[in-house]
C-alpha positions in Angstrom: 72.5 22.9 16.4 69.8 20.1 17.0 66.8 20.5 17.9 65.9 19.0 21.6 63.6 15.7 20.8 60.3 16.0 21.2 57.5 14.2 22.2 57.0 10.4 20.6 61.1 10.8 19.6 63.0 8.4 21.3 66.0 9.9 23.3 69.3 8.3 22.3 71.0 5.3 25.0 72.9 5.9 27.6 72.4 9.7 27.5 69.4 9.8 29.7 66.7 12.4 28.1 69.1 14.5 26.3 70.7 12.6 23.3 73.1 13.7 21.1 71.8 17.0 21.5 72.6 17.0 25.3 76.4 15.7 24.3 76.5 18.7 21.7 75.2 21.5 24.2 77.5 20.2 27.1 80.3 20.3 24.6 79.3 24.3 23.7 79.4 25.5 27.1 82.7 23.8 28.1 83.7 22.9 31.7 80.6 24.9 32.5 78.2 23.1 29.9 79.2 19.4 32.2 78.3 21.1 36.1 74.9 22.7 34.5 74.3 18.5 32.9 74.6 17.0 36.2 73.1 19.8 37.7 70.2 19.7 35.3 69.9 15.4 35.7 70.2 15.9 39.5 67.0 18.1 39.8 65.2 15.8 37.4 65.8 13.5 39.7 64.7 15.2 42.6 61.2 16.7 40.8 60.2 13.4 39.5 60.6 11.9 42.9 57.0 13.4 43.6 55.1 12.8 40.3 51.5 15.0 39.8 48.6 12.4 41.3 50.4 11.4 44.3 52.5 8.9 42.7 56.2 8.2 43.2 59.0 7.5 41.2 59.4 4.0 42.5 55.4 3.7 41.5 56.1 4.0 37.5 56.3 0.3 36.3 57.5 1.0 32.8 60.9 2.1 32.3 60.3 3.4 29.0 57.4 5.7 30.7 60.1 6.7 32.8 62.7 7.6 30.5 59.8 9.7 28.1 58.9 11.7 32.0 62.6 12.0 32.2 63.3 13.5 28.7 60.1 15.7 29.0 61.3 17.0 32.2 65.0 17.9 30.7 63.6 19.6 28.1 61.2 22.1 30.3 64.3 22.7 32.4 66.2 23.7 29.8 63.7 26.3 28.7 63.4 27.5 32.3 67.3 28.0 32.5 68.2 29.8 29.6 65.7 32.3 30.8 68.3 32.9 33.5 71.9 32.4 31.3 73.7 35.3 29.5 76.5 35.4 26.7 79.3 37.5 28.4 81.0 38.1 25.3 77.8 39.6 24.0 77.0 41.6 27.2 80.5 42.7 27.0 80.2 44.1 23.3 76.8 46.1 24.4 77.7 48.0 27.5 80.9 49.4 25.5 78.9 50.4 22.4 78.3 53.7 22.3 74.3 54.4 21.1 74.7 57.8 18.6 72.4 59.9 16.8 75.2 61.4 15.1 75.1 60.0 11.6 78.9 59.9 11.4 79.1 57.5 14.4 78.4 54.6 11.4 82.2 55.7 9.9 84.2 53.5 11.8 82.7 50.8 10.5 82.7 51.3 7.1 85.9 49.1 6.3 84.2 46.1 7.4 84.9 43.5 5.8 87.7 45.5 3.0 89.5 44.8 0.3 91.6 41.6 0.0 95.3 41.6 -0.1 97.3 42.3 -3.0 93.8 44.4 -3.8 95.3 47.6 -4.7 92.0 49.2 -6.9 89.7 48.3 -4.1 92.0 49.8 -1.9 92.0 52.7 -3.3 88.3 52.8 -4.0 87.3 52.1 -0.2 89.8 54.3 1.0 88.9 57.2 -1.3 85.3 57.4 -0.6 85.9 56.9 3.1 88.0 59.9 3.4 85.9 62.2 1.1 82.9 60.8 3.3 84.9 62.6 5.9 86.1 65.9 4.5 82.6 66.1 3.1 81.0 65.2 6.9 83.9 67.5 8.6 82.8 70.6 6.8 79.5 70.2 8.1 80.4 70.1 11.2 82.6 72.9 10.8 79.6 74.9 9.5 77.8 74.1 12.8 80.3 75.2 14.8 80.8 71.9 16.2 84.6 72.3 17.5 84.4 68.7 19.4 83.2 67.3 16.1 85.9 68.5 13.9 88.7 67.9 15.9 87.5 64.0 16.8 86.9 63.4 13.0 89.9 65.8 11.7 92.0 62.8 14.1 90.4 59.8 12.3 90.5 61.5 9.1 94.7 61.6 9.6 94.5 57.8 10.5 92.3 57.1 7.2 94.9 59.4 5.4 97.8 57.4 6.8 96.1 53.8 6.6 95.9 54.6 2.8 99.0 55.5 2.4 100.4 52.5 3.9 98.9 50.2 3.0 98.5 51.2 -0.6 102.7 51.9 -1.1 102.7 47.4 0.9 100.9 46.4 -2.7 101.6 49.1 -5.1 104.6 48.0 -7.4 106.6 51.3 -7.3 106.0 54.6 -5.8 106.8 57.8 -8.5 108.7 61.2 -7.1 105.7 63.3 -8.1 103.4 60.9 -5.4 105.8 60.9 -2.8 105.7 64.7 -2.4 102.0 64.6 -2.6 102.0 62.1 0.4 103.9 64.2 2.0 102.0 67.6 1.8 98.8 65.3 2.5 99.9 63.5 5.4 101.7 67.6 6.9 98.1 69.3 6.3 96.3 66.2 8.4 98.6 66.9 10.9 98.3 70.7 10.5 94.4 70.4 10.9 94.3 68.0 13.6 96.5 70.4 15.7 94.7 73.6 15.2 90.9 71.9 15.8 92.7 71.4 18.9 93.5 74.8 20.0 90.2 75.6 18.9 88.7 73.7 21.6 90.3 76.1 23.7 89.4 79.0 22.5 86.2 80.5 24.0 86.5 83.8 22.3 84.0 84.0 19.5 85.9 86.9 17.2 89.2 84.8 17.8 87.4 81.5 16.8 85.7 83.0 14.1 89.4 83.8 12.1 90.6 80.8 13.2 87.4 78.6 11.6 89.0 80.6 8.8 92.1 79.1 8.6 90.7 75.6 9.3 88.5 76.3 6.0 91.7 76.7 3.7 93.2 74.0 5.2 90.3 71.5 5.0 90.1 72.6 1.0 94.1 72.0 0.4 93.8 69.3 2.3 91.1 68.0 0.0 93.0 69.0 -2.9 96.0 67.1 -2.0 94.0 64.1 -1.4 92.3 64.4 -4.7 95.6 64.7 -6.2 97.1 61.7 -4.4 93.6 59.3 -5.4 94.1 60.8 -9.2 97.5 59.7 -9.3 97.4 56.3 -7.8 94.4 55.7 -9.9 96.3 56.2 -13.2 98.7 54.0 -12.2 96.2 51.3 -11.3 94.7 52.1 -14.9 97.8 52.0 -16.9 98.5 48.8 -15.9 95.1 47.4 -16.8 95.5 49.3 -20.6 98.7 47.2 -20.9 97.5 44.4 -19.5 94.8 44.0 -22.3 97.2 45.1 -25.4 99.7 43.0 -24.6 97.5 39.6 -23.5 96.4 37.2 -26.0 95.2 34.6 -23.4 91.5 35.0 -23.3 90.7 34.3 -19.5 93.1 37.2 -18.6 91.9 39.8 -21.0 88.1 39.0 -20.1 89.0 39.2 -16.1 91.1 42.8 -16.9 88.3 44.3 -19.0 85.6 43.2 -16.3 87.9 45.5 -13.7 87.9 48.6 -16.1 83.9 47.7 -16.4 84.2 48.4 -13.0 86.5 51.2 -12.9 83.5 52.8 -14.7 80.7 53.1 -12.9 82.4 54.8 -10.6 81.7 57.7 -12.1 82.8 60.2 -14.8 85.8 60.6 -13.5 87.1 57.7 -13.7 85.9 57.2 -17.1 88.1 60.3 -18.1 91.4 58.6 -16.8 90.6 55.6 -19.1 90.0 57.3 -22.3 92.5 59.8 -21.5 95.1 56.7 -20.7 94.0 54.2 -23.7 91.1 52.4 -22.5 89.1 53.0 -26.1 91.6 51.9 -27.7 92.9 48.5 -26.0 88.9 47.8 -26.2 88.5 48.9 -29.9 91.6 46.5 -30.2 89.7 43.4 -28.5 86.5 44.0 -30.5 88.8 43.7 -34.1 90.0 40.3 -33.4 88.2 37.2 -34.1 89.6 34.8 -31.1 88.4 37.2 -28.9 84.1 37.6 -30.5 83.6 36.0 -26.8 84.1 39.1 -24.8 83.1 41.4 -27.7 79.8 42.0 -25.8 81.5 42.5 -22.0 84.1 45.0 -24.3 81.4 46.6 -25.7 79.5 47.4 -22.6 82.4 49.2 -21.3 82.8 51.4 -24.3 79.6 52.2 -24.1 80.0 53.7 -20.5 83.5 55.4 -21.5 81.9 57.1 -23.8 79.9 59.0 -21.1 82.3 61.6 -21.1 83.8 63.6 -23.7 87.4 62.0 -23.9 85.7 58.6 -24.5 83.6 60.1 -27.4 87.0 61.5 -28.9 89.5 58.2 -28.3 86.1 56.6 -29.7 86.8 59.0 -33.1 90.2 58.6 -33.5 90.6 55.3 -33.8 87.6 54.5 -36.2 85.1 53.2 -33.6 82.3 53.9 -35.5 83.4 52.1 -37.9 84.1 49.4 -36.6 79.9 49.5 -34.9 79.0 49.6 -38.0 80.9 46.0 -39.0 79.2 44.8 -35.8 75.6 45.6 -36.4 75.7 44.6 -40.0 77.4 41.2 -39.5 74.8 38.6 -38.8 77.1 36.3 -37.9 78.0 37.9 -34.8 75.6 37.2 -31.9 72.2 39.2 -31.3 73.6 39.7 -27.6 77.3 41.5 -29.4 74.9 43.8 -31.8 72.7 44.8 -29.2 76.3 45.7 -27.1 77.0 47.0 -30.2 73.6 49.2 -30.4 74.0 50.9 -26.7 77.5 52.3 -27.7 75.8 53.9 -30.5 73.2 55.2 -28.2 75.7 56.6 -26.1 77.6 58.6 -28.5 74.6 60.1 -30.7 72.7 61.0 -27.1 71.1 64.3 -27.5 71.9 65.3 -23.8 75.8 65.2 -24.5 76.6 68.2 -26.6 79.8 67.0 -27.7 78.3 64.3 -29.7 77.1 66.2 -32.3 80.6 67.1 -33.9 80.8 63.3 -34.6 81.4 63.3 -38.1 82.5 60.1 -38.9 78.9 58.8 -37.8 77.2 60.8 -40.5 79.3 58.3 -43.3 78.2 55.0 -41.5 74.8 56.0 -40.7 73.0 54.2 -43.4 74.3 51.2 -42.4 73.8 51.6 -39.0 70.0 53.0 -39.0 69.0 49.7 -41.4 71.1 47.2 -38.6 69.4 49.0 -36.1 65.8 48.5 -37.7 66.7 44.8 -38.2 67.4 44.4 -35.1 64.3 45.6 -33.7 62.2 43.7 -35.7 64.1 40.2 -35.1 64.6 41.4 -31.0 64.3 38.3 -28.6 63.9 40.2 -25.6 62.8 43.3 -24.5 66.1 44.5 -23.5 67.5 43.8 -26.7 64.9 45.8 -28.3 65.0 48.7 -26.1 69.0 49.2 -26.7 67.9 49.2 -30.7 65.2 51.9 -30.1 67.6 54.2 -28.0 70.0 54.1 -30.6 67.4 54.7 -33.3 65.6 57.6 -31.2 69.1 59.2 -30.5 69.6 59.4 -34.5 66.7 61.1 -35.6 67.7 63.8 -32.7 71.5 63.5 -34.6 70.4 64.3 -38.3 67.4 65.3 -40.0 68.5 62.4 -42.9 67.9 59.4 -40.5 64.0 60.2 -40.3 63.7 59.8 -44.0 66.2 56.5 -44.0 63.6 55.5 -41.5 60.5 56.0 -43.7 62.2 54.1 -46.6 62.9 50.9 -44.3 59.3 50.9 -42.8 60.7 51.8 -39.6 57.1 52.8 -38.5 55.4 49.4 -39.1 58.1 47.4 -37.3 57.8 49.8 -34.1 54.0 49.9 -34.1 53.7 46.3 -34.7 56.8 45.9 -31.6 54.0 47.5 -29.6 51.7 44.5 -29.7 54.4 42.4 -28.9 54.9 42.2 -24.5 58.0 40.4 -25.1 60.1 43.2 -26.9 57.9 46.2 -25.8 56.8 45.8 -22.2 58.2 48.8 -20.2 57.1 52.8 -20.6 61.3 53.1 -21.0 60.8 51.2 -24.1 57.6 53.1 -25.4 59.4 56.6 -24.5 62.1 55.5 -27.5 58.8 54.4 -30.1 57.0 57.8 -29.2 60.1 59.7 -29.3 61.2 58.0 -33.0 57.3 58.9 -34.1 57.5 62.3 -32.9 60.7 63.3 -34.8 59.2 61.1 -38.1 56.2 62.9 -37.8 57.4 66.2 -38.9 58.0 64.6 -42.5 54.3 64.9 -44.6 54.6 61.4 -45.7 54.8 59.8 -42.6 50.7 60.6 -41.8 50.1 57.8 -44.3 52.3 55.5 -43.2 50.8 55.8 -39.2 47.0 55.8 -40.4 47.8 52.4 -42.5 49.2 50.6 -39.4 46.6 51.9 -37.0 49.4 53.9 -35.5 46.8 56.5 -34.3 45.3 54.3 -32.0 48.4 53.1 -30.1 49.4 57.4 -29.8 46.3 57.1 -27.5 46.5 54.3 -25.3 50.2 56.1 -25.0 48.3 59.7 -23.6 46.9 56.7 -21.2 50.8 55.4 -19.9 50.4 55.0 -16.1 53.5 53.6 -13.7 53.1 50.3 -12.0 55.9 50.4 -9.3 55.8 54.1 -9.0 59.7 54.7 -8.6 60.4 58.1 -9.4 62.5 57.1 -12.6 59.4 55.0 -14.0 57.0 58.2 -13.1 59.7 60.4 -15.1 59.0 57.8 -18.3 55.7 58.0 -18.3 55.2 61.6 -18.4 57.5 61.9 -21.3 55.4 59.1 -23.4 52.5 61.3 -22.8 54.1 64.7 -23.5 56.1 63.2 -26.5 52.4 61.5 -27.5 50.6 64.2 -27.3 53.4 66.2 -29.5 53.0 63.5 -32.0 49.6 63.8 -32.4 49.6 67.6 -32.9 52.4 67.3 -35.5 50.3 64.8 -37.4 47.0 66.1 -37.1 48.1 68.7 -39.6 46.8 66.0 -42.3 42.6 66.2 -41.9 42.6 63.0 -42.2 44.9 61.9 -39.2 43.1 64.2 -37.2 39.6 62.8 -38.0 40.4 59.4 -36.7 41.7 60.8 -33.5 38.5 62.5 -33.0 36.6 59.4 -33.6 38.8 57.6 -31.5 38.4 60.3 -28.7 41.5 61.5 -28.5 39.9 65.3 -27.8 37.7 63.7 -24.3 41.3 62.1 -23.4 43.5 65.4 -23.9 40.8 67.5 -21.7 40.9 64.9 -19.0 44.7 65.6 -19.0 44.8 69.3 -19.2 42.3 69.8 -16.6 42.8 66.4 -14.4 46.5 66.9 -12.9 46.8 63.3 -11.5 46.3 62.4 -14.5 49.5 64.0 -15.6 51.1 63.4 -12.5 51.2 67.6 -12.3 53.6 68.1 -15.4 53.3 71.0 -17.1 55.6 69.8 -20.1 52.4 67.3 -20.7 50.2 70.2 -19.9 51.6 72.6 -23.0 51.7 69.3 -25.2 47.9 68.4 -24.4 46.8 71.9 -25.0 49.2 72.1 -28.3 47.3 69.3 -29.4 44.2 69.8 -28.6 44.4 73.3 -29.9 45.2 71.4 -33.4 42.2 69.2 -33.4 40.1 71.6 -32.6 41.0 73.5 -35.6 39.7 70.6 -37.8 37.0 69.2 -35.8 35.5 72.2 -33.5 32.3 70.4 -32.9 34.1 67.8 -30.6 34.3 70.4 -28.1 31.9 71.5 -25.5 31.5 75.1 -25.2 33.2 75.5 -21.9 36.0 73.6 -22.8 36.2 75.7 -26.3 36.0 79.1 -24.5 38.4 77.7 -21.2 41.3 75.5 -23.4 41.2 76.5 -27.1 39.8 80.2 -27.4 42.0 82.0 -25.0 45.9 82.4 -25.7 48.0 79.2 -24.6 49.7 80.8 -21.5 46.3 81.6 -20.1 45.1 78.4 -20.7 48.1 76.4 -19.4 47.8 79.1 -16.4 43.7 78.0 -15.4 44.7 74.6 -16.1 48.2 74.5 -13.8 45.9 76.0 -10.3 43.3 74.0 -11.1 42.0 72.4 -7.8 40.9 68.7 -8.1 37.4 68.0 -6.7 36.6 64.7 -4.8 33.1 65.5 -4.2 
């Protein structure tokens, strides 16, 4: 809408002071909108027949002073009016909006604005996590002993149940035996637990009410059974047709669109990911990434492997078909872009991941991993971004946690002067997520003798202790998590290498010892971790052993003489002091 004119603006002819904006607000409030107009024209009329100073209307000489009085005067009235005016529709949807502290009064609204028609994954996706939202919310209540509670949502969870149902078999191409009887036992137990919340409520007797919360309990968990059952099945469905959608298209548009739905069928969760693996995801995208009209969407193909492979049936699937072979031809292909190799690098991130125990029966790897580790380094040093470079790193750190071999491959291909000389660079190495990978690489390199060498020659001891110095700058709980591991995983490092005099020498004359009490006896300063805590006293421990004479006596006799556990014990009830 306009804005009214204001002063110095010239109102438009033959609309007296209100202009087009006048015609536009009569024309919003209707039949209405034209009485309030005349209305509104007659009492200017009537006000400006006595003018401040005495003067009349009849008095004002100029008609253009006149019409500027007369515009002025419209606009003021206005104001004062819609002081006075209400929206009934509005008024209308307060008074029958009920104001709830109960936080599952938000439920009915969460299909605002659901999925489109012909939609069936998004159906099912909304649906699903609506009515686990209520069986989850239900046995809450039930815990409470909230009878009104359960039966009102036990009722809403039946029209959920049934809405799903419905609407999923109108867009669904066919519906199987096996989920027809599922509906069926899903839709009687909704019914079942609808009706006997209801008899609860009149119930008053506590021993009967206690049996019969009982019985509501089984029937809430077959009820949830069912339903998962029902979700499972539909979602297999949804996913076969995807898998056959991609091995059977070789138009580009629709295989890119299909694999950016499984994308999203995955980060949905694990479970999810198991019904693609288990129903040929892996292998329609191993199939897209071998053919050379389709290099396009070899990173978008990638990316989805890569969170497949989460769980353990995407790690097999990933075996049997030669995946890691065919990473390997990725990362050591130049001609491929530094976006697809990078793709390439978080899929081999995933699968060597030291958290995931059933990555380390991946055998294939172990003939590839030559040729992956030297891709890998390449790619760190020639990284345009920082994002880039940090899905290298995570691949490389995951390695040297895979096999012993990789940290000697590393040595060979100067691994350690590409990484510490990354760590100059803000571009590739500006995060503590990307300096936890270089610190964790360096810690597993440094158990090998000749890599003390290597990390004196390229200044590496310095950057170990600006790393005992890592300090969040948004302070999210995930970035706090980062930085305590670069100092732990620091601090390990430089115990590991100060084995070799000499390393340990420069860390003394760089100060290291000052910095490792100030975090063994400063807890902010560690952000209260005792994983840092043992690694700062391992390490200082080691230095002192070559270079006692850094120490002060109290430190010496508080942090180095007594055993470890005491130590840690002093240094973990330490009070801070602000004085």
């Amino acid at each position: 809408m306009r804005r009214p004119p204001g002063n110095g603006e010239a109102a438009s002819e033959g609309t007296g002071g209100w202009g087009l904006w006048g015609r536009q607000e009569a024309r919003r409030l209707g039949c209405a909108g034209h009485d309030h107009c005349r209305q509104a024209l007659l009492q200017i009329g009537i006000n400006m027949m006595a003018l401040p100073g005495g003067r009349h209307l009849d008095s004002t000489p100029l008609p253009s002073q006149r019409l500027h009085l007369m515009q002025v005067d419209s606009v003021q009235r206005w104001m004062e009016d819609l002081k006075l005016m209400t929206e009934c529709e509005c008024m209308c949807v307060l008074q029958a909006k009920p104001i709830s502290l109960e936080e599952d009064a938000q439920s009915d609204l969460i299909l605002a604005g659901g999925p489109g028609p012909g939609d069936p994954l998004q159906l099912l996706l909304k649906r699903g996590w609506v009515i686990s939202t209520e069986l989850r919310r239900i046995g809450q209540k039930l815990a409470q002993d909230r009878w009104a509670r359960v039966h009102s949502m036990s009722v809403r969870l039946t029209c959920h149940a049934r809405s799903m149902v419905s609407e999923y078999s109108a867009v669904s191409r066919s519906s199987s035996q096996e989920m027809g009887q599922i509906e069926k036992l899903l839709m009687e137990k909704c019914s079942e637990l609808s009706a006997v919340t209801e008899r609860c409520l009149q119930v008053e007797n506590e021993h009967v009410l206690k049996s019969m919360k009982a019985c509501v309990s089984e029937t809430l968990s077959t009820l949830g059974r069912h339903f998962g059952q029902l979700l499972e099945l539909a979602l297999t469905r949804e996913v076969q047709a995807l898998v056959r959608k991609i091995n059977a298209s070789d138009n580009i548009y629709t295989t890119e669109s299909t694999t950016g739905n499984l994308f999203s069928l995955t980060q949905e969760g694990a479970p999810l990911c198991r019904i693609i693996a288990k129903e040929g995801g892996v292998v329609a995208l191993f199939k897209v990434c071998r053919q050379d009209s389709f290099r396009c969407l070899y990173p978008q193909a990638l990316r989805t492997l890569a969170s497949i492979c989460c769980v353990e049936e995407g790690v097999h699937q990933l075996e049997k078909v030669d995946g890691v072979l065919c990473l390997a031809d990725i990362l050591t292909d130049d001609s491929h872009s530094e976006a697809t190799r990078a793709e390439a690098a978080a899929v081999v991130a995933q699968v060597t991941s030291p958290h995931l125990p059933f990555t380390q029966h991946l055998g294939s790897f172990l003939e590839s991993m030559e040729e992956i580790v030297t891709a890998l380094v390449k790619l760190c040093q020639e990284a345009s971004s920082g994002e880039v470079f940090l899905l290298a790193s995570a691949a490389l750190a995951n390695i040297t946690f895979f096999d012993t071999m990789a940290c000697e491959m590393l040595l060979q291909l100067n691994a350690i002067r590409v990484l510490l000389e990354a760590c100059s660079d803000k571009q590739r190495v500006d995060t503590p997520y990307t300096r936890d990978q270089i610190v964790t690489i360096l810690a597993n390199m440094s158990v090998l003798e000749q890599c003390a060498s290597d990390i004196i020659q390229e200044n590496g001891v310095q950057l170990i202790m600006g790393m005992l110095s890592e300090k969040p700058r948004s302070g999210t709980p995930a970035e706090v998590a980062a930085c305590e591991r670069v100092q732990q995983k620091a601090a390990v490092t430089l115990a590991r290498l100060s084995r070799d005099p000499a390393v340990a020498r420069e860390a003394v004359r760089l100060s290291c010892m000052s910095r490792l009490i100030e975090l063994c006896r400063s807890p902010s300063e560690r952000n209260s971790s005792d994983a840092v805590l043992v690694a700062c006293l391992a390490a200082l421990r080691r230095l002192a052993g070559v270079c006692p004479e850094g120490l002060q006596d109290s430190d010496f006799q508080q942090l180095v003489q007594p055993r470890l556990v005491d130590s840690f014990l002093l240094c973990s009830n330490m009070e801070e002091s602000f004085v």
